[in-house]
N, C-alpha and C positions, 0 to 999 in steps of 0.2 A: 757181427753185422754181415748180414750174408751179400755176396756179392756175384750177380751171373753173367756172363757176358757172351762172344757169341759160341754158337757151339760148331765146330768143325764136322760138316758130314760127305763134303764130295772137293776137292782141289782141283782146281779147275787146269788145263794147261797154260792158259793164260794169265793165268794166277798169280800171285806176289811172287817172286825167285831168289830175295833174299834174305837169308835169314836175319833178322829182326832182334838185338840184343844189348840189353843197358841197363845199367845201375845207377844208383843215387847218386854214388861221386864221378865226375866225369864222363855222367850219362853217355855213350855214343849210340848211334845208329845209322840207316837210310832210312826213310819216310817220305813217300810218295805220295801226291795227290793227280797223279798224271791218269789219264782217263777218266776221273773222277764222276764225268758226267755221260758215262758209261755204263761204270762196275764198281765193286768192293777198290778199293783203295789199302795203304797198310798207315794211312795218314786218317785214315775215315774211322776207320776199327779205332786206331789209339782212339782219337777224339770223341767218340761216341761210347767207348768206355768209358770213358774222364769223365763224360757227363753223367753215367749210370752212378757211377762211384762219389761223384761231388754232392748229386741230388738222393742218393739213396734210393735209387728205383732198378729194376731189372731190364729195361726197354727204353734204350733210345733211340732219337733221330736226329739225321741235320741232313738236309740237301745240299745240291753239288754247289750251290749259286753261296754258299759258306764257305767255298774255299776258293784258295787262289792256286793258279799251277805252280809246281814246284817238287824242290826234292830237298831233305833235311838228312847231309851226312855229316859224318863227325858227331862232336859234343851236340849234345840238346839243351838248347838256353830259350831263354824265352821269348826274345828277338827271333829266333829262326823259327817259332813256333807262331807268332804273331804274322809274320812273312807269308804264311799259309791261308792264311784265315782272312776271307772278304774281310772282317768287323770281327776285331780281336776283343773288343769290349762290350759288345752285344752281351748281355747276361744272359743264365739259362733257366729255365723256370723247368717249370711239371705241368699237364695235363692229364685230364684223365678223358682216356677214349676206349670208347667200344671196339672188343675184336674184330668188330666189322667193320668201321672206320680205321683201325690200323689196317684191315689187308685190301681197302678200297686206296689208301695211301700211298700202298705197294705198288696197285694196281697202276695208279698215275704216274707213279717212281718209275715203269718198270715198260709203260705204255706208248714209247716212241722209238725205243730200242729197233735196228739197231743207228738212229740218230740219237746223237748227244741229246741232253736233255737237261737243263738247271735245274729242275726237279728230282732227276736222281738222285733215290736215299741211301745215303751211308747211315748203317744201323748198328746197334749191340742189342746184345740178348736175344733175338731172333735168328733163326735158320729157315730163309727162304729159299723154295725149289721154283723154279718157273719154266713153262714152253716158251720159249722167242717165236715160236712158229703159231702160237694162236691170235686170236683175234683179242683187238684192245679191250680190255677191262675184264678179260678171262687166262691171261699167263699165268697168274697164281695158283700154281699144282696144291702146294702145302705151306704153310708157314708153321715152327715147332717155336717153344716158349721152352726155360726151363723144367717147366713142371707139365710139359709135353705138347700138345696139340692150341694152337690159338684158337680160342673159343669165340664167337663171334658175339655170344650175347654179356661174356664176360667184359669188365670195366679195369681197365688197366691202365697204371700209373705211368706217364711218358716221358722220359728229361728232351729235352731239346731247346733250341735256340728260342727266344723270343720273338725274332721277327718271324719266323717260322711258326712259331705257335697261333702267333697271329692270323695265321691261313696265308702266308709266305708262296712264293713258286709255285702261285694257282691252288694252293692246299685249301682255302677260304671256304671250298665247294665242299671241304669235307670236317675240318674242323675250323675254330678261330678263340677270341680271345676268351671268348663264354666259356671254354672248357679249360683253361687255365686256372689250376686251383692252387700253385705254391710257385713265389715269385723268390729269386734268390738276388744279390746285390754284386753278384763273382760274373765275372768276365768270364768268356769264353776262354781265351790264353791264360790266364788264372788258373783255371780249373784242370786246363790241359799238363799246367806246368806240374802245379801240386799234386795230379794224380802220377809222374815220371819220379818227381823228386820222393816219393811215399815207398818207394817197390825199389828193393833190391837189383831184381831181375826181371826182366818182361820178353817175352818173342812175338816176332810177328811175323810168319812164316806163309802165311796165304791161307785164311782160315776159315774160306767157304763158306760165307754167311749168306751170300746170294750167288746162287749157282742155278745155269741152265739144263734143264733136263738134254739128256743125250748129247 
């Protein structure tokens, strides 16, 4: 079962700074959601993995209004990881949306910077590049997919939150529940727990999935 998640192509200086590391027994780490309604996060990566991996897709999302501030050191349990998470029991479905509706999604995610934003996305399996210096709903230089370039007329399978699916954090304008085509019954913290407890080892080192040009 093939598994993508994001692809590392530029670390930012303000980027994650520590290194990220944990096993099955006695999981430890630090896990961040501070900025969240910013930037990449190293609380945002895990979770948006967990969901590519629980639903079996290569593309996820969650906005910032999914999380709560904080920081997870030490062991990883599942209480600290509920701690995080607006709605730790929110389940996660699938949708399937056009290239062009994921980088119109960006667009919104990406479109008030540099004010916070609850719409900012925390993503996996994408690598987005952006100008902060253009005009709203043109910052998106490139977005890359595993199997290379996001294709705008292509149809792409999406894990994310429910109430987010929903057209959540203004998303409404771009998708909603009509594009929901696979509903799962797994919590958010569920999903997050069982993708930590599954992996040996994991890092999260600052892994530039969304990064600004220059």
């Amino acid at each position: 079962m093939r598994k993508v998640y994001g692809i590392s192509v530029l670390v930012l200086a303000t980027a994650l700074v520590v290194s990220i590391i944990y096993g099955v027994n006695g999981a430890t780490a630090q896990l961040s959601t501070v900025d969240v309604k910013l930037r990449e996060t190293s609380f945002g990566d895990l979770a948006t993995d967990a969901l590519c991996d629980a639903a079996n897709t290569t593309i996820s999302l969650m906005a910032a209004r999914d999380f709560k501030h904080g920081v997870i050191e030490g062991e990883i349990t599942e209480a600290k990881i509920r701690s995080l998470l607006a709605v730790p029991d929110d389940v996660w479905v699938v949708s399937q949306l056009s290239g062009l509706q994921i980088k119109q999604a960006l667009e919104r995610s990406l479109g008030m910077l540099p004010r916070e934003n609850i719409a900012f996305l925390q993503v996996s399996g994408l690598t987005v590049l952006y100008n902060p210096r253009a005009p709203r709903n043109r910052r998106v230089v490139s977005v890359r997919t595993a199997d290379g370039p996001l294709a705008e007329q292509k149809t792409y399978e999406v894990a994310m939150p429910l109430a987010l699916a929903k057209g959540g954090a203004g998303y409404f304008r771009i998708f909603n529940s009509q594009h929901i085509k696979r509903r799962s019954n797994q919590g958010l913290a569920a999903a997050i727990m069982s993708f930590v407890q599954s992996r040996k080892k994991l890092s999260y080192t600052g892994q530039g999935r969304i990064s600004p040009t220059g």
